[in-house]
Residue frames as qw, qx, qy, qz and C-alpha x, y, z in Angstrom:
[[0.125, -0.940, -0.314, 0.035, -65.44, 60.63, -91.79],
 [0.471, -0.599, 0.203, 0.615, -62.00, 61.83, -91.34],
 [0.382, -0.021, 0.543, 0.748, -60.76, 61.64, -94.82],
 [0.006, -0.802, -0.533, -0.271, -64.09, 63.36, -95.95],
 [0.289, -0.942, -0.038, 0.168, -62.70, 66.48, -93.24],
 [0.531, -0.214, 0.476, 0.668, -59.14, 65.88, -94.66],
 [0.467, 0.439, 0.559, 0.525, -60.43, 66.46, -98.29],
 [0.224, -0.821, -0.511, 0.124, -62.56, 69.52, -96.50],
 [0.326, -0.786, 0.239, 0.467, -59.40, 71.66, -95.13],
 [0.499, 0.005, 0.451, 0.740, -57.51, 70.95, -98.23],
 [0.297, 0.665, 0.559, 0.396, -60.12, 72.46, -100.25],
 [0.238, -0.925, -0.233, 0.181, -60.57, 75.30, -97.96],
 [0.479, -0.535, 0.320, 0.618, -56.63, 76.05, -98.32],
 [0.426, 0.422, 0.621, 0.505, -57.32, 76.03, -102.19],
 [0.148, 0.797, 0.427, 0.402, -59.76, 78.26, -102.23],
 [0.270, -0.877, -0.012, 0.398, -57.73, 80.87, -100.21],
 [0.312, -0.311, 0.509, 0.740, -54.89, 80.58, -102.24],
 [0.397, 0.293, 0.523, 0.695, -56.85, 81.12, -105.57],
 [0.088, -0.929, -0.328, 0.146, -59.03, 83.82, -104.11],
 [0.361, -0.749, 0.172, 0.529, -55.62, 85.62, -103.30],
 [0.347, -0.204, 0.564, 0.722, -53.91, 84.80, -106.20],
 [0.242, 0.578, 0.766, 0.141, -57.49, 86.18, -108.18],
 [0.051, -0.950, -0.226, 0.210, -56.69, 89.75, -107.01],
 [0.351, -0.620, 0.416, 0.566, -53.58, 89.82, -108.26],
 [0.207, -0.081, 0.738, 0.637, -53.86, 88.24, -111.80],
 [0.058, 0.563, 0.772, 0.288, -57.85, 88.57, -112.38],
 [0.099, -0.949, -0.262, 0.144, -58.57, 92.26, -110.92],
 [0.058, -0.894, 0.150, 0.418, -55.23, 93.86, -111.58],
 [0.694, 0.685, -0.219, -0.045, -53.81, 92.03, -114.64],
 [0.062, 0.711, -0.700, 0.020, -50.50, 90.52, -113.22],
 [0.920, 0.215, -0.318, -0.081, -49.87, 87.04, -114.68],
 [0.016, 0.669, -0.664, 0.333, -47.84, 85.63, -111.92],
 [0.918, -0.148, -0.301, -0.213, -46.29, 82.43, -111.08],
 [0.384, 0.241, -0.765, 0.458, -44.97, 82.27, -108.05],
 [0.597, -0.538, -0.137, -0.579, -48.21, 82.00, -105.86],
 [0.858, -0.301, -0.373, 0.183, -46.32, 78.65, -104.18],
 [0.388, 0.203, -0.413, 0.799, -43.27, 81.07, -103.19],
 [0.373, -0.564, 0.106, -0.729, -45.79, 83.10, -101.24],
 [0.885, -0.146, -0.343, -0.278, -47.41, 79.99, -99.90],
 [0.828, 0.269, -0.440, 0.223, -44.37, 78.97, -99.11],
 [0.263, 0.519, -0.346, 0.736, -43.17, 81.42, -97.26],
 [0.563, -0.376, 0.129, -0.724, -45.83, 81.63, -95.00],
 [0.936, -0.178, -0.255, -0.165, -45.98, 78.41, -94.46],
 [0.827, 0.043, -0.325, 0.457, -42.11, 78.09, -93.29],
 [0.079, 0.483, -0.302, 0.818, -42.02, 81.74, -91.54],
 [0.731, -0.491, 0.121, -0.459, -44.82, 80.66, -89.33],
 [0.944, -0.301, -0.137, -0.008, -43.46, 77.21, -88.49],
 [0.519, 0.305, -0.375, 0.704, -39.90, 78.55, -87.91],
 [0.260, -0.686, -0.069, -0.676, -41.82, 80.96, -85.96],
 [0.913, -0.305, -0.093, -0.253, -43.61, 77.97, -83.74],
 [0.971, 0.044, -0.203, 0.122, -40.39, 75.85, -83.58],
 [0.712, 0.160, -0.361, 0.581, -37.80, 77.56, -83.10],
 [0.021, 0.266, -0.416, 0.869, -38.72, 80.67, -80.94],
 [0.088, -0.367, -0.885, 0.274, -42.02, 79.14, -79.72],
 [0.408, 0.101, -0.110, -0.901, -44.28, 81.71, -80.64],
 [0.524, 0.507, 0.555, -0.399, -48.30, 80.84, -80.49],
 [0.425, 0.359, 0.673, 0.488, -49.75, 80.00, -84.16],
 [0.274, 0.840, 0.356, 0.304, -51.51, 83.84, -84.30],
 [0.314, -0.851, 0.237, 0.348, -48.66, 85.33, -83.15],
 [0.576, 0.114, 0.706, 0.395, -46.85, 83.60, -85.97],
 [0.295, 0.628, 0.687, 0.218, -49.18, 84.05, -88.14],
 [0.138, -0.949, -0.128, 0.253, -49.14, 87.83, -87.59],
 [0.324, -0.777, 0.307, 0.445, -45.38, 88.24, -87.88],
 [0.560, 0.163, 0.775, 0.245, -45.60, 85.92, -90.94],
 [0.381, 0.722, 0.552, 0.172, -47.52, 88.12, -92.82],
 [0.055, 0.990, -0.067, -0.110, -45.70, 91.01, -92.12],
 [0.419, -0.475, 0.575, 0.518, -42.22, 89.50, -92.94],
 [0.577, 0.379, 0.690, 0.217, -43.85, 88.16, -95.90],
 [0.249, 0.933, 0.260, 0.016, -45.07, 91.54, -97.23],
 [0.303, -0.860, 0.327, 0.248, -41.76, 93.03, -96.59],
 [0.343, -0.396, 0.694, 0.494, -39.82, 90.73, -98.73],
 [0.371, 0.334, 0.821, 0.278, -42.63, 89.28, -101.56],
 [0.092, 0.847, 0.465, -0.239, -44.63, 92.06, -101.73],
 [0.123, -0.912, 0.010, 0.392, -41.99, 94.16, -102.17],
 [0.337, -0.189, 0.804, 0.453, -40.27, 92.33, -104.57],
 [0.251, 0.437, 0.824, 0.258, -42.79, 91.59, -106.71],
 [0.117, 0.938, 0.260, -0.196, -44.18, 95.00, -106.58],
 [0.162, -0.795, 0.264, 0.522, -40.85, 96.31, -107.85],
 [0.420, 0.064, 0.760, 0.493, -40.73, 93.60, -110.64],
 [0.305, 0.673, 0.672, -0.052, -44.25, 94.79, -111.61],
 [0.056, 0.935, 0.024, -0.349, -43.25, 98.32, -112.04],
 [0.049, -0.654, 0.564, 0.502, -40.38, 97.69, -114.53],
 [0.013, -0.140, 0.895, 0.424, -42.05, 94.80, -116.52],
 [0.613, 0.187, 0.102, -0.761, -44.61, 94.29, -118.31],
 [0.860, 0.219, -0.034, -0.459, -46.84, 91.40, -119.13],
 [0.960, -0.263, -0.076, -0.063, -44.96, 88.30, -120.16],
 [0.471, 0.239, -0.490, 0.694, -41.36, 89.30, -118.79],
 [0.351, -0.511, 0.472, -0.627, -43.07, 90.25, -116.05],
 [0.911, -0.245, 0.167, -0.287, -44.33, 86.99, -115.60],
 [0.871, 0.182, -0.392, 0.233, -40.96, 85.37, -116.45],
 [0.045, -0.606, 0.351, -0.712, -39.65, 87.57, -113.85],
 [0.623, -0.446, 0.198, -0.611, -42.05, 85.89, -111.50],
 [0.956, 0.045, -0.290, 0.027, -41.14, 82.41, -112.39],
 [0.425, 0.519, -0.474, 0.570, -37.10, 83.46, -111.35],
 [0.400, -0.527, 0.484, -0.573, -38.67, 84.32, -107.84],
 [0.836, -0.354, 0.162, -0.386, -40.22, 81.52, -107.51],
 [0.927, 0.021, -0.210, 0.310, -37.44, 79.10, -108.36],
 [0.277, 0.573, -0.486, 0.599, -35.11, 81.41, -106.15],
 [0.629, -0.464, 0.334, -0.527, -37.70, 80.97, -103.12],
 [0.995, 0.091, -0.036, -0.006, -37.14, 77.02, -104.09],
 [0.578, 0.419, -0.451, 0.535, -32.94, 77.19, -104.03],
 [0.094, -0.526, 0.514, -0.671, -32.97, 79.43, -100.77],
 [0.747, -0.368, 0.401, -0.380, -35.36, 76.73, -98.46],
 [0.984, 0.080, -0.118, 0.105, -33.97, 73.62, -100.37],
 [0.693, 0.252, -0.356, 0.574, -30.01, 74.51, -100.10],
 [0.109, -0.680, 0.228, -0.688, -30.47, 76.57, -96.75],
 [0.755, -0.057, -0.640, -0.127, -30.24, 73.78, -94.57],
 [0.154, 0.055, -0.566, 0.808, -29.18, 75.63, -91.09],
 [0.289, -0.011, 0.118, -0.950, -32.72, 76.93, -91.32],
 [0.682, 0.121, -0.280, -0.665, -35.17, 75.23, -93.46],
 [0.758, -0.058, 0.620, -0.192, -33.90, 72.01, -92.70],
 [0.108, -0.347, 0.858, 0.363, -33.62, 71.52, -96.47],
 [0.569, 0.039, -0.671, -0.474, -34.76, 68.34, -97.89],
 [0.295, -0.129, -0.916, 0.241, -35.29, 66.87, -95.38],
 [0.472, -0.587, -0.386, -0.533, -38.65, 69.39, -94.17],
 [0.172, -0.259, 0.391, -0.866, -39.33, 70.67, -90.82],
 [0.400, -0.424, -0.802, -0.133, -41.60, 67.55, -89.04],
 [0.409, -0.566, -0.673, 0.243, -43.46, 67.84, -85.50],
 [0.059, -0.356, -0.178, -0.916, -45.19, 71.47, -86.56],
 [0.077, 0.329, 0.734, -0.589, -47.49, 72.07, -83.31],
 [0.030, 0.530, 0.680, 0.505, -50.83, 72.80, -83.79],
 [0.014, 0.394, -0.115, 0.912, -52.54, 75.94, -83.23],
 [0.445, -0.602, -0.645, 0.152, -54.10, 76.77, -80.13],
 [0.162, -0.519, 0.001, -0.839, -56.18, 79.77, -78.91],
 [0.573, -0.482, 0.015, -0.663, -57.64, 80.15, -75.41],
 [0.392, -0.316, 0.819, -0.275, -55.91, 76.60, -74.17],
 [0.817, 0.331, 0.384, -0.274, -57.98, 75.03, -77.02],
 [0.161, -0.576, 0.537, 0.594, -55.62, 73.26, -78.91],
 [0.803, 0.355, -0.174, -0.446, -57.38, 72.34, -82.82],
 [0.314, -0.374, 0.861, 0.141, -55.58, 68.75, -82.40],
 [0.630, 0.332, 0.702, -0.004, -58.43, 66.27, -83.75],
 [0.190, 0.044, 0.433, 0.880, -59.09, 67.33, -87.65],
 [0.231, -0.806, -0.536, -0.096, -62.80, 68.43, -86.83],
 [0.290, -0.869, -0.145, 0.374, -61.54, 70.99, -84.98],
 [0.144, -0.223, 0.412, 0.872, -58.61, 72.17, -87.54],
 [0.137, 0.544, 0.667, 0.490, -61.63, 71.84, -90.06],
 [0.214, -0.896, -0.314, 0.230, -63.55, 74.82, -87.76],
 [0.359, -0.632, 0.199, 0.658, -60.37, 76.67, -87.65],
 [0.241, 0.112, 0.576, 0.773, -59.73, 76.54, -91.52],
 [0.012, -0.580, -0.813, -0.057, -63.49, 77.20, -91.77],
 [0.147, -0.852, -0.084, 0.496, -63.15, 80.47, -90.01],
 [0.202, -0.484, 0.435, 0.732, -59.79, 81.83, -91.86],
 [0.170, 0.446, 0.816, 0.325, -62.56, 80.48, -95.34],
 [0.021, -0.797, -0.603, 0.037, -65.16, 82.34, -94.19],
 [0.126, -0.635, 0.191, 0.738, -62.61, 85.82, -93.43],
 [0.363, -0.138, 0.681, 0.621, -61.54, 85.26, -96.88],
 [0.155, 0.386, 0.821, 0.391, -64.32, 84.62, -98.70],
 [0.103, -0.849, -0.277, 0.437, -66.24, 87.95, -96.71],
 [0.269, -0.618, 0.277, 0.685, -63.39, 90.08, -97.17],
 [0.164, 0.010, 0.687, 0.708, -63.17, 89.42, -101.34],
 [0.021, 0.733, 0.644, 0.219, -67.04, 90.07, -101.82],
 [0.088, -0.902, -0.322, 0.274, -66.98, 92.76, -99.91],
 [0.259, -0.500, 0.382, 0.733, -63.08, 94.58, -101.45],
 [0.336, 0.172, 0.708, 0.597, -64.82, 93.50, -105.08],
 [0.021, 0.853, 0.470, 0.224, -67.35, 96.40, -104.59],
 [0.224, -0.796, -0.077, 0.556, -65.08, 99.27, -103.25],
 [0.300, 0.924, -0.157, -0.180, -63.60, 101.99, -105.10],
 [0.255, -0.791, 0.490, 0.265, -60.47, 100.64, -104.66],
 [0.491, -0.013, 0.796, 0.354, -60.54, 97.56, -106.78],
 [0.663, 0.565, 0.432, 0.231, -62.11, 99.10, -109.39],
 [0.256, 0.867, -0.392, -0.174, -58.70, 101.32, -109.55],
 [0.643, -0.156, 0.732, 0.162, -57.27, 97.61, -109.34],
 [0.712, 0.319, 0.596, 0.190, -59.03, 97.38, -112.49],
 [0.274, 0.936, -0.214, -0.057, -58.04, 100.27, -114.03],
 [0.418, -0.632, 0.628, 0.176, -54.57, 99.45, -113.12],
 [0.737, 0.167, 0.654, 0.043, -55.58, 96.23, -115.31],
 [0.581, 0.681, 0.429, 0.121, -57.31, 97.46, -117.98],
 [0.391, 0.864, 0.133, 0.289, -55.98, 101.05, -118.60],
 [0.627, -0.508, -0.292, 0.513, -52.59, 102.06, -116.51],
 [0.280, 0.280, 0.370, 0.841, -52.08, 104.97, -118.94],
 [0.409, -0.606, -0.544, -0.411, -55.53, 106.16, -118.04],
 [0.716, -0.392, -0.344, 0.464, -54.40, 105.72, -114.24],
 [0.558, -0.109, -0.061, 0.820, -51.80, 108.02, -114.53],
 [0.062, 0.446, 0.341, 0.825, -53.72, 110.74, -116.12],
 [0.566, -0.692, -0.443, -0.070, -56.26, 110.51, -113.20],
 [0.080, -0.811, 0.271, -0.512, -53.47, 111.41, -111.22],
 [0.862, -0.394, 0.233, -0.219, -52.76, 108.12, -109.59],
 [0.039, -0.672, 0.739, -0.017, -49.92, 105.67, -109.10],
 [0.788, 0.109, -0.531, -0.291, -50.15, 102.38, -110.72],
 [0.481, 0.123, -0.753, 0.431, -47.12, 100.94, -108.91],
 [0.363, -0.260, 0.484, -0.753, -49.21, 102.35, -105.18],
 [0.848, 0.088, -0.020, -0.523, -52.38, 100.16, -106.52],
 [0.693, 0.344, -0.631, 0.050, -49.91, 96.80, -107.38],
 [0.340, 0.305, -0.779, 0.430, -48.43, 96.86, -104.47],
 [0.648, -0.169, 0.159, -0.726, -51.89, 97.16, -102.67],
 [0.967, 0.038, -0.169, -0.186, -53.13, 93.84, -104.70],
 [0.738, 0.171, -0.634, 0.152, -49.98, 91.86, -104.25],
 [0.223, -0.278, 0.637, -0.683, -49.92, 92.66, -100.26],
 [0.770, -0.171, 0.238, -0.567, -53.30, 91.20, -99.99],
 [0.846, 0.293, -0.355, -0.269, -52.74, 88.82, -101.98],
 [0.391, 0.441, -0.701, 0.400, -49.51, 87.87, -99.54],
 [0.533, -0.229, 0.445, -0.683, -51.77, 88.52, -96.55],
 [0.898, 0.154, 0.011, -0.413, -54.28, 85.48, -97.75],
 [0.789, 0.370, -0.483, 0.085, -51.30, 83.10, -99.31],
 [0.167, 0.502, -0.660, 0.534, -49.76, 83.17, -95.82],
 [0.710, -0.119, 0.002, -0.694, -52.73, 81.84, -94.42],
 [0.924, 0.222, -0.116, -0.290, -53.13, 79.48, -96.40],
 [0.609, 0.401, -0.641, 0.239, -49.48, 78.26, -95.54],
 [0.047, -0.505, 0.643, -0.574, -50.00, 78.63, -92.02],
 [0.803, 0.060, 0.004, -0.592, -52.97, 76.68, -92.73],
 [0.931, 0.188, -0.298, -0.098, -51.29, 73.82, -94.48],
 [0.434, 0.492, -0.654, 0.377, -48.06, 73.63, -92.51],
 [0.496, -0.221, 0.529, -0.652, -50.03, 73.67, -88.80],
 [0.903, 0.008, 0.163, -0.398, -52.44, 70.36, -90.20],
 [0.872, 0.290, -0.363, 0.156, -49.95, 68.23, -92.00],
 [0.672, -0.718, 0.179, 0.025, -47.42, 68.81, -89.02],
 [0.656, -0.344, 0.446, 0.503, -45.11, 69.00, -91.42],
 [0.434, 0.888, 0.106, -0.110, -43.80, 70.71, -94.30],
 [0.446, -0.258, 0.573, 0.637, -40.34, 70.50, -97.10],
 [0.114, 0.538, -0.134, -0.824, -39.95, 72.32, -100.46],
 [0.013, 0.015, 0.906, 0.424, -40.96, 70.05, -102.40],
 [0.105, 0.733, 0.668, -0.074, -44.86, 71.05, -101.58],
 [0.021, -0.796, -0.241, 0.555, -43.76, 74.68, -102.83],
 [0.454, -0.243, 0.545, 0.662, -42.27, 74.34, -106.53],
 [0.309, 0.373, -0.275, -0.830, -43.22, 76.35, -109.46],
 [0.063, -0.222, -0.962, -0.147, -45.74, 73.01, -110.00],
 [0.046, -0.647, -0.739, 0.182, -47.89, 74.02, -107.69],
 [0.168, 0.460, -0.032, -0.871, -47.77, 77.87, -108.94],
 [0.151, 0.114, -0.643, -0.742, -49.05, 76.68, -112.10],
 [0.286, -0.379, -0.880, 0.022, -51.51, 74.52, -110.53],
 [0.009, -0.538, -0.500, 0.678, -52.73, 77.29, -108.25],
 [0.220, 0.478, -0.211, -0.824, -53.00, 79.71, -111.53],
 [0.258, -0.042, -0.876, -0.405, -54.67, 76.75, -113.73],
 [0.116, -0.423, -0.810, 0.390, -57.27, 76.81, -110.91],
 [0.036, 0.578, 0.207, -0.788, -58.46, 79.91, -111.47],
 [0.441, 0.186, -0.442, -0.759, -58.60, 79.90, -115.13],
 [0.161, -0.141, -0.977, 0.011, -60.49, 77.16, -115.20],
 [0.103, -0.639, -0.583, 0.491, -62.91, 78.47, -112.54],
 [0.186, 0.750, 0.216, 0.596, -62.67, 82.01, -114.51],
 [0.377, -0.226, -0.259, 0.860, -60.96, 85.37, -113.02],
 [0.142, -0.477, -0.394, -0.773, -62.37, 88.44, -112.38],
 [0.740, -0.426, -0.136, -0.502, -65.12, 87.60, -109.84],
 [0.291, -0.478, 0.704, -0.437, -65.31, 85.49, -106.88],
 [0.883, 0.053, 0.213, -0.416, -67.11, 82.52, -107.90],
 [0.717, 0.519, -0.466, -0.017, -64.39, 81.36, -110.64],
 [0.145, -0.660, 0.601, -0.426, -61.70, 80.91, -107.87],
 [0.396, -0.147, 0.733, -0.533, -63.79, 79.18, -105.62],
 [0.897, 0.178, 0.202, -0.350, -65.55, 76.96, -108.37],
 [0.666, 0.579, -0.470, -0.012, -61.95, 75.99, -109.68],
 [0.231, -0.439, 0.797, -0.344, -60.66, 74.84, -106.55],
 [0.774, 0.016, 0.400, -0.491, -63.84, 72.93, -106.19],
 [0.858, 0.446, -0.132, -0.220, -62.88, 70.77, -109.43],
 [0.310, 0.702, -0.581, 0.271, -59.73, 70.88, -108.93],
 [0.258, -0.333, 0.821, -0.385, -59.62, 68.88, -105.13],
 [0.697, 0.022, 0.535, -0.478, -62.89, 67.07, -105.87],
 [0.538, 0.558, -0.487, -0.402, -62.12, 65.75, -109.17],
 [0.194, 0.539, -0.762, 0.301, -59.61, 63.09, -107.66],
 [0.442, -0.030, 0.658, -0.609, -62.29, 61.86, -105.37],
 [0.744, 0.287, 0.126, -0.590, -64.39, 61.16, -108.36],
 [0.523, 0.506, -0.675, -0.125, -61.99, 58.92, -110.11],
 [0.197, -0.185, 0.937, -0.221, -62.10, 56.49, -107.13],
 [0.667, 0.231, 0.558, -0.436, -65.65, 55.16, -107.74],
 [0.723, 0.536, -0.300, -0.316, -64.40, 54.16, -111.14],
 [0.872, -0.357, 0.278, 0.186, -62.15, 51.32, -108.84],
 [0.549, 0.749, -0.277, 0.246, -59.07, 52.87, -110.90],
 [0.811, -0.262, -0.125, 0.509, -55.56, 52.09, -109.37],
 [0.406, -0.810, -0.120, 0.406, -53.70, 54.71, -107.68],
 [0.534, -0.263, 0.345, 0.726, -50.83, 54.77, -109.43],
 [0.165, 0.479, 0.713, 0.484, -53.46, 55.33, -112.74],
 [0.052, -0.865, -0.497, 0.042, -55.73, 57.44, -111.06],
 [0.334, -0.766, -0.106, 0.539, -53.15, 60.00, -110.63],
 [0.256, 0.000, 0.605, 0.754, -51.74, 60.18, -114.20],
 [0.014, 0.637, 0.699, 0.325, -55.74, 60.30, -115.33],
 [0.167, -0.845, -0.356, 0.361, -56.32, 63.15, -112.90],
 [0.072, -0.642, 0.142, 0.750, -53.75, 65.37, -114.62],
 [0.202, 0.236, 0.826, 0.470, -54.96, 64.07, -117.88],
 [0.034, -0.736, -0.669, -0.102, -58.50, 65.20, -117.33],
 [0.316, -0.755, -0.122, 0.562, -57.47, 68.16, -115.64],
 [0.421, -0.336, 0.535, 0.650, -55.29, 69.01, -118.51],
 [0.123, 0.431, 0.699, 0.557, -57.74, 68.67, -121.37],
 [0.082, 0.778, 0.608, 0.133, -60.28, 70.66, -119.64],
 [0.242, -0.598, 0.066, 0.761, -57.94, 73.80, -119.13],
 [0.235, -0.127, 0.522, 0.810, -56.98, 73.26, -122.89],
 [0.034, 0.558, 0.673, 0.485, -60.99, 72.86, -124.03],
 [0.403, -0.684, -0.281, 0.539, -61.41, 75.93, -121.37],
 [0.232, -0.486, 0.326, 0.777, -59.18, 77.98, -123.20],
 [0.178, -0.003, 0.616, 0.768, -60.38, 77.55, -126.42],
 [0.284, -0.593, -0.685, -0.314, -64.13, 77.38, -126.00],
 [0.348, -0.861, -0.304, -0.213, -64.58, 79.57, -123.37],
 [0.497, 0.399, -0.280, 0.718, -61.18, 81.80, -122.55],
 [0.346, -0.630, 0.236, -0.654, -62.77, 83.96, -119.55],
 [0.208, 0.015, -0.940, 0.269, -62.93, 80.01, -117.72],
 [0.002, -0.325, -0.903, -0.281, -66.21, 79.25, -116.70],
 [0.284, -0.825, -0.485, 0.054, -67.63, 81.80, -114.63],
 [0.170, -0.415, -0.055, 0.892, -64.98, 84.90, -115.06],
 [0.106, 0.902, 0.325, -0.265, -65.54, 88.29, -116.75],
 [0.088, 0.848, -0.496, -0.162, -61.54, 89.32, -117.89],
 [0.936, 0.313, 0.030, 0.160, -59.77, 86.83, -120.14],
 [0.532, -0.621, 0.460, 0.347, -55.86, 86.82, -118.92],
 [0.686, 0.724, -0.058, 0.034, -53.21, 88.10, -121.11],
 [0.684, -0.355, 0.188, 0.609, -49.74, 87.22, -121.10]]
């Protein structure tokens, strides 16, 4: 039953992070891989937060997202506005293997390689989510925000100057609007949500080194999505779904671990590539990502 709630909260952390990273590359057009550097951040501003000045997990969490927005946000909003397409996305790689140098060789702080164990778990009201039932609830909630919040932002006015921004920024301007205002919109949220989702994963594993934040798992996070298809809110949240449960399905073929994991990016792998070719929007977007 546990590992069945284990598999649960991962998923849940997925599908924030590709929601988030969906508004940024599937509603406003910015091909960007450094989703783990967000992730990351969030994940290691909150537990620095927790550990070393003892701050509560939504007090954290709070200050997390605003340090976050202040440095990623603002970065990345300033990359966006002087590059385009794919130098902007090599641009993004650079962050993300700078956010990878500064927590691996920063070792007064981060701790380094060696990761930042006995991460407390959050607790609200004197309830503290220890068992993983109860973190499951807790993810469950910060799921359910998420998953609200994006239905409802994918019908306002404002994302569909997101998509403008996408489709026509030329257009934009003429309106009388500021692309770069509308970027830095999506990639805030998008920071908001990825911070989450670190404060998410760094609170349940009770631990947390840089090696879960490396320009792997950006690609992985942005392979999730195509897959699933961008645009919309279903793609996201049906690419995670393949993506965590996949792995599961390979055990009832009594495959060996070591195997099972080579096969998973195997399988994974082909169906991006037969994805792409057969059906480029991924399975259930609407906008077909251009580098």
């Amino acid at each position: 039953m546990n590992y069945i709630i284990h598999i649960l909260i991962i998923l849940q952390i997925y599908i924030i992070l590709a929601l988030s990273l969906n508004l940024k590359t599937g509603f406003t057009g910015l091909l960007s891989l450094c989703q783990a550097a967000f992730y990351g951040t969030g994940a290691y501003l909150t537990t620095l937060l927790m550990v070393d000045k003892g701050m509560s997990f939504f007090t954290a969490l709070f200050l997390a997202i605003l340090i976050n927005i202040a440095l990623n946000a603002s970065i990345t909003t300033w990359l966006a506005g002087r590059l385009r397409n794919l130098y902007f996305t090599l641009a993004t790689i650079a962050l993300q293997i700078v956010f990878f140098g500064v927590v691996y060789n920063w070792q007064n702080l981060t701790r380094g390689p060696f990761g930042i164990p006995g991460i407390p778990k959050p607790e609200l009201a004197g309830l503290v989510f220890n068992t993983p039932l109860q973190f499951f609830f807790l993810a469950l909630f910060f799921t359910t925000i998420t998953i609200v919040f994006f239905f409802w932002f994918a019908k306002t006015p404002l994302c569909k100057l997101l998509e403008c921004t996408r489709d026509d920024e030329v257009w934009l301007t003429v309106l009388g609007k500021r692309p770069a205002y509308y970027k830095f919109v999506s990639i805030s949220i998008t920071v908001v949500f990825a911070t989450i989702a670190g404060a998410l994963y760094a609170t349940y594993m009770s631990y947390i080194d840089p090696t879960s934040f490396t320009l792997d798992e950006s690609i992985l996070i942005l392979t999730i999505i195509l897959v699933g298809g961008t645009g919309n809110i279903i793609g996201p949240v049906s690419g995670a779904l393949i993506y965590v449960l996949l792995p599961e399905a390979l055990r009832f073929v009594n495959m060996p671990d070591s195997i099972a994991a080579n096969a998973r990016m195997i399988i994974y792998a082909m169906a991006l590539i037969l994805i792409i070719r057969f059906k480029p929007n991924g399975l259930f977007g609407k906008f077909e990502i251009r580098g």
